[in-house]
C-alpha positions in Angstrom: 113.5 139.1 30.1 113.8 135.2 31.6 111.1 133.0 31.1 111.2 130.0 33.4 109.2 126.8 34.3 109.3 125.5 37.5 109.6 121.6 38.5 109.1 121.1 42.0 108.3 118.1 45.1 106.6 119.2 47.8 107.9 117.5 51.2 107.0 119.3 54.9 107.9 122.9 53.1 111.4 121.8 51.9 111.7 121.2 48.3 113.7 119.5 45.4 114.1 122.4 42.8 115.1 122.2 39.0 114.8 126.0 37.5 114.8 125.5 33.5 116.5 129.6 32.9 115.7 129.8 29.1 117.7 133.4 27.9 117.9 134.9 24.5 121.0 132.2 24.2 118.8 129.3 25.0 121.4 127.8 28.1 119.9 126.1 30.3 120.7 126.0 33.6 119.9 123.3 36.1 120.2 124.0 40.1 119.4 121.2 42.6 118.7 122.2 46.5 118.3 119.2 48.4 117.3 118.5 52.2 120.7 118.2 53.9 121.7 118.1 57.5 119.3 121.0 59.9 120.5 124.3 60.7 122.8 124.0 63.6 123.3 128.1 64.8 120.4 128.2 67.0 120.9 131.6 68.4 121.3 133.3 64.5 118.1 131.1 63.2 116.2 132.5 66.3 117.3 136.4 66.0 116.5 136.2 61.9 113.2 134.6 62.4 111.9 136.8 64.5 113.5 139.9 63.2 111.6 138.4 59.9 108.3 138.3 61.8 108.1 141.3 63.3 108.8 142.9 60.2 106.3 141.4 58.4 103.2 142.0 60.5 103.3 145.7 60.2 104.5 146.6 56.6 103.7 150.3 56.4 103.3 152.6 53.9 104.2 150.0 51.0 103.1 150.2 48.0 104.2 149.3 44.2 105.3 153.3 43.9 108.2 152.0 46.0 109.7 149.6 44.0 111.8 152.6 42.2 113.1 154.3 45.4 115.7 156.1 45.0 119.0 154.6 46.6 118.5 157.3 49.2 115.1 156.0 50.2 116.7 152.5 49.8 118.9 153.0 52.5 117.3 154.3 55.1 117.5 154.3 58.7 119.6 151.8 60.3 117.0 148.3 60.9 114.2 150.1 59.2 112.9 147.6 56.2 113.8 148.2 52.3 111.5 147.6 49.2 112.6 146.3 46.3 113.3 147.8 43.2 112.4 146.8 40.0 113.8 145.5 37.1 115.4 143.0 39.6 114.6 140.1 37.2 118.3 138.6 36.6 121.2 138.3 38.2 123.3 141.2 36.3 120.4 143.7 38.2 119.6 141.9 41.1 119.5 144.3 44.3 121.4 144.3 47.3 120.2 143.2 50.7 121.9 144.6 53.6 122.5 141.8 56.3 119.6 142.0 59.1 117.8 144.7 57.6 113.8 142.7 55.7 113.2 144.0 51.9 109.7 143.9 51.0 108.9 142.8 47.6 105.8 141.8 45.3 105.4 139.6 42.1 104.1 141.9 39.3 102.7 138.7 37.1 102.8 135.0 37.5 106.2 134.6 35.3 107.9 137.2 37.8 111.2 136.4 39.7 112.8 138.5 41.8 117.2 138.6 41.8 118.8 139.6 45.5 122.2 140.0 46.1 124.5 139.7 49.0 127.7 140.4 49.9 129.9 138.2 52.3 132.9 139.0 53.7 134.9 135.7 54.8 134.2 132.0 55.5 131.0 131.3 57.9 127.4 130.7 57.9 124.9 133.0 56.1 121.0 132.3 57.0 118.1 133.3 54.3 114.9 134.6 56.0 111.6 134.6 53.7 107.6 135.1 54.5 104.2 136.5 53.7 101.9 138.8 55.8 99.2 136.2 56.8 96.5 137.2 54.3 98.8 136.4 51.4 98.3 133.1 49.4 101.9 133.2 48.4 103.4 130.2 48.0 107.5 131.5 48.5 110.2 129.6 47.2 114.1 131.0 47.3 117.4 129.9 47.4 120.9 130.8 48.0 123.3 130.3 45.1 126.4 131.7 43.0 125.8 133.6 39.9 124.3 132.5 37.0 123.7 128.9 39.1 127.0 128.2 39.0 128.6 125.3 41.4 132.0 126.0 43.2 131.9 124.6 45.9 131.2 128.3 47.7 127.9 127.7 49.1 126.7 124.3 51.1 122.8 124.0 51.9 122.9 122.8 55.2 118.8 122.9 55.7 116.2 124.6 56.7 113.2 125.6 59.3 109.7 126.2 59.1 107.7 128.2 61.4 105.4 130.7 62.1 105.0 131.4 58.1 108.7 132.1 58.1 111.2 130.0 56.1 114.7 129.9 57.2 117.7 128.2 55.0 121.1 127.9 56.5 124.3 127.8 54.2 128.1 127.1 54.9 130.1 129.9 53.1 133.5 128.4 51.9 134.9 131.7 50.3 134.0 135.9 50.6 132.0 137.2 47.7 128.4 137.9 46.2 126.0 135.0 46.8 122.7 135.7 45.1 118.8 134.5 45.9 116.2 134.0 43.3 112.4 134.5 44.7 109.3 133.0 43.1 105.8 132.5 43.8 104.9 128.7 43.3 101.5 130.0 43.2 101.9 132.0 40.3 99.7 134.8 42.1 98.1 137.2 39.8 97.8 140.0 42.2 99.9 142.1 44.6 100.5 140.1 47.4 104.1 140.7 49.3 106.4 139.1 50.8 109.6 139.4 52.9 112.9 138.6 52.0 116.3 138.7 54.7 120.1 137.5 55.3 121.9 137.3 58.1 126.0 136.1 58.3 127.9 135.5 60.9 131.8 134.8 60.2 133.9 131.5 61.3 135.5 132.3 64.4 140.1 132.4 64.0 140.9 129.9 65.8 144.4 128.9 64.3 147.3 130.6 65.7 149.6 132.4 64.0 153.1 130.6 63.1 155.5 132.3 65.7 157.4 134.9 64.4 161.2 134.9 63.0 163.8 137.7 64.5 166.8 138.5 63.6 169.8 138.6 65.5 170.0 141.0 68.9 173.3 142.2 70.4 174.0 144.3 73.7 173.5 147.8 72.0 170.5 147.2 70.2 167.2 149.2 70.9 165.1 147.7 68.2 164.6 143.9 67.4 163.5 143.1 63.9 162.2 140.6 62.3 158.9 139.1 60.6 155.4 137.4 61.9 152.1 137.1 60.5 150.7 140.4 58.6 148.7 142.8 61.3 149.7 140.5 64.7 151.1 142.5 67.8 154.5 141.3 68.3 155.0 141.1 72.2 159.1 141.0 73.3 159.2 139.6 77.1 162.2 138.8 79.1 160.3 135.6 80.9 157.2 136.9 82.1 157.9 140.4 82.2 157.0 142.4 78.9 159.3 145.1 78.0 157.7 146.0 74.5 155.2 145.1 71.9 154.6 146.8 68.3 152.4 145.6 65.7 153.6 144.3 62.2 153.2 145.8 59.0 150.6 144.0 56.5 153.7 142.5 55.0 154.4 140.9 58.3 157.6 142.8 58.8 158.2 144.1 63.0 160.4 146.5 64.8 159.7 146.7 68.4 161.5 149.3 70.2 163.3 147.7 73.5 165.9 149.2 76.2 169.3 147.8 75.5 169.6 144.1 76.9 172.9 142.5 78.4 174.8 140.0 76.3 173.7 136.7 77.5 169.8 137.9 78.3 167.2 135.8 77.0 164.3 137.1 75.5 161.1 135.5 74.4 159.0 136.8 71.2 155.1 136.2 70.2 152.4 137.0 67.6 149.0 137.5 68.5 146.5 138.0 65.9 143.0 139.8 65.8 141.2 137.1 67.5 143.4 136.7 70.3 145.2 134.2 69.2 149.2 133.8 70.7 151.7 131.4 68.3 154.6 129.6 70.3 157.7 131.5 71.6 160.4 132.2 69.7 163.3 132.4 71.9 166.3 134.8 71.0 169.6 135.1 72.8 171.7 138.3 73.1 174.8 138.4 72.3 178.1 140.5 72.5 178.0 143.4 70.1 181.5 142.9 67.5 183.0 145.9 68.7 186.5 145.0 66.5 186.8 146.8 63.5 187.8 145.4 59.7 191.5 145.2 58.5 191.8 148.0 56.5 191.8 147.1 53.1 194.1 146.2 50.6 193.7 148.5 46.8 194.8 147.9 43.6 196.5 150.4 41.1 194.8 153.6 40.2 195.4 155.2 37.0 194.2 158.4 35.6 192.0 156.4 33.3 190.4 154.3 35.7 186.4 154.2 36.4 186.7 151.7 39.2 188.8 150.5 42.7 189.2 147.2 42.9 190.6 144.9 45.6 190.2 142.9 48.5 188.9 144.2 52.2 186.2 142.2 55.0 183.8 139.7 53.3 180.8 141.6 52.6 182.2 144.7 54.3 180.9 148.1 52.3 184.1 150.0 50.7 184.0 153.4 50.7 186.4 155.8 48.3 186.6 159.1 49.3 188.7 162.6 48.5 189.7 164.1 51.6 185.7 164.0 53.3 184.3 163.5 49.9 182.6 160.4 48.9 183.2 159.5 45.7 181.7 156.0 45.4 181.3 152.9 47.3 180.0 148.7 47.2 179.9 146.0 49.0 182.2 143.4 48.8 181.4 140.1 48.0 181.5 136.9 50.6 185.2 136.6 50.0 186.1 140.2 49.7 186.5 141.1 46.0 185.4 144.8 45.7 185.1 147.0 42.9 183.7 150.7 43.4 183.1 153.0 40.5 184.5 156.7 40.7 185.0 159.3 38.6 188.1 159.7 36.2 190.4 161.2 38.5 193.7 163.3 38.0 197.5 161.8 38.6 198.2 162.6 41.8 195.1 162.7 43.1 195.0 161.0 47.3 191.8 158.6 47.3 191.4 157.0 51.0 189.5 154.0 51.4 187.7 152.2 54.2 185.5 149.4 55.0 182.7 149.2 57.6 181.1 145.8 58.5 177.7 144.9 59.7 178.0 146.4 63.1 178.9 149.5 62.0 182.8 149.0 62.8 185.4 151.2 60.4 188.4 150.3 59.3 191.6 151.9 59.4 192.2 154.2 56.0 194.1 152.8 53.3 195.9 155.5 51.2 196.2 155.2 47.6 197.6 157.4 44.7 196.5 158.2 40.9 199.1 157.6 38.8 199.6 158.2 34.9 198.3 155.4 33.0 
């Protein structure tokens, strides 16, 4: 149980807190809100107010009994108000408000404070809505902050409004997570009175576009074009103005966009548009003649009836394959100056291994012949 005393300055219903937290562990924990700059998202303060309001004026059917609702009575209907459930006095079981639905609470004794939690899903602003029914004599006091007090740098204040016996406080969120609001009578009200408590968030509109996208080389009998752009974009392939394909990338960022196979020389122009509509530059890509000439076949050392590898020389980074009549045996790639070395099974003298290299475009070599001799 947290016992607390309250220091506070009263100035046209914005206030200077300090909240002296004294635990089983004694910390104390000091948390300054201060009058900043006013709430600048007129349209979200509006909508929350009055969402507030109207909630407020009729609040049915409450009662203490609801503070322990089950979580199926918590949830409700879509819009329809929640109630608070108690013990909800720290920030390890503080309960969760939904975003633009009210939760109704009361203050069971003067020392009472009430834990909310939120969660927010990116950078943006997030708006706290809190007020009385009119007959209350509440004095509400709550605040938007990171657990425990704590100061990252999440959460700016960037002021608040007062009307209509609704408070509204507007915050800059600089990173997602679980902001949490404290609620306390100033009053110290002995008695049942309630009051309303709400959140609204609206994310920072993407407005950066995403880096354009890197593809890889496209020849005259391609019918894919590969490459990679920014996780999740649509990857748009155009020859000028003309589209002829678009896929979307992996959440890695790789692409493969199936086209119809271009002419060497055609250029073709790649982009990457992101969720919010944003297009990065073009990336232009030219196509070019398919290699169509196939390696030199290559040149094999000895082969002994001992031997667990081939070894020699054939296209720089050409793959080598060995193979018994039209059985594989074993192959590698060769290095960037041709050095091979494939491992194979022992084989027996006189056994007729061919061997052949096949480069990047898919181009075989002639066979190369080669005998196992006694070692």
């Amino acid at each position: 149980m947290l016992h607390f005393i309250v220091h506070f300055t009263f100035v046209k219903r914005k206030y200077i807190i300090k909240l002296n937290i004294f635990s089983s562990t004694d910390i104390k924990i000091v948390k300054d809100l201060e009058e900043d700059s006013p709430i600048k998202n007129g349209c979200l303060l509006r909508e929350i107010k009055e969402q507030t309001l109207i909630t407020l004026e009729t609040p049915k059917g409450f009662s203490t009994k609801k503070f322990n609702a089950s979580s199926a009575s918590i949830k409700g209907s879509s819009g329809q108000p929640m109630y608070e459930s108690e013990p909800n006095d720290d920030f390890k079981i503080a309960d969760t408000l939904l975003n633009e639905r009210v939760t109704f609470g009361q203050f069971d004794d003067t020392l009472d404070i009430d834990f909310y939690k939120v969660n927010v899903s990116g950078k943006g602003t997030l708006l706290v809505a809190g007020g009385t029914d009119t007959t209350s004599n509440i004095d509400l006091l709550f605040l938007a902050t990171e657990y425990e007090y704590q100061d990252h740098g999440y959460l700016e204040y960037l002021g608040s409004e007062y009307d209509d016996g609704v408070e509204v406080q507007g915050y800059k969120v600089n990173k997602a997570g679980t902001y949490y609001i404290p609620v306390l009578d100033l009053n110290g009200n002995d008695y049942d009175a309630i009051y309303g408590i709400s959140t609204q968030f609206e994310a920072d509109k993407d407005t950066v576009a995403p880096n354009k996208p890197t593809v890889n080389k496209v020849d005259n009998n391609d019918k894919v074009i590969t490459g990679k752009a920014e996780a999740g974009s649509t990857v748009t392939v155009n020859v000028g103005k003309k589209r002829i394909e678009y896929a979307k990338a992996s959440s890695k960022g790789a692409f493969s966009v199936s086209i119809p196979v271009q002419k060497a020389g055609t250029t073709l122009n790649v982009t990457a548009k992101d969720s919010a509509g944003n297009v990065s530059k073009l990336t232009y890509i030219t196509v070019v003649k398919a290699d169509v000439t196939p390696p030199n076949k290559p040149a094999v050392n000895k082969v002994d009836d001992n031997d667990k590898v081939v070894t020699g020389k054939a296209e720089a980074n050409s793959t080598v394959t060995v193979n018994i009549g039209k059985n594989r045996i074993g192959y590698a790639k060769a290095n960037s100056k041709g050095s091979f070395s494939v491992s194979i099974p022992i084989q027996k003298k006189g056994t007729k291994l061919n061997v052949t290299a096949k480069d990047a475009s898919n181009n075989v070599s002639k066979v190369t012949y080669v005998t196992v001799v006694k070692h």
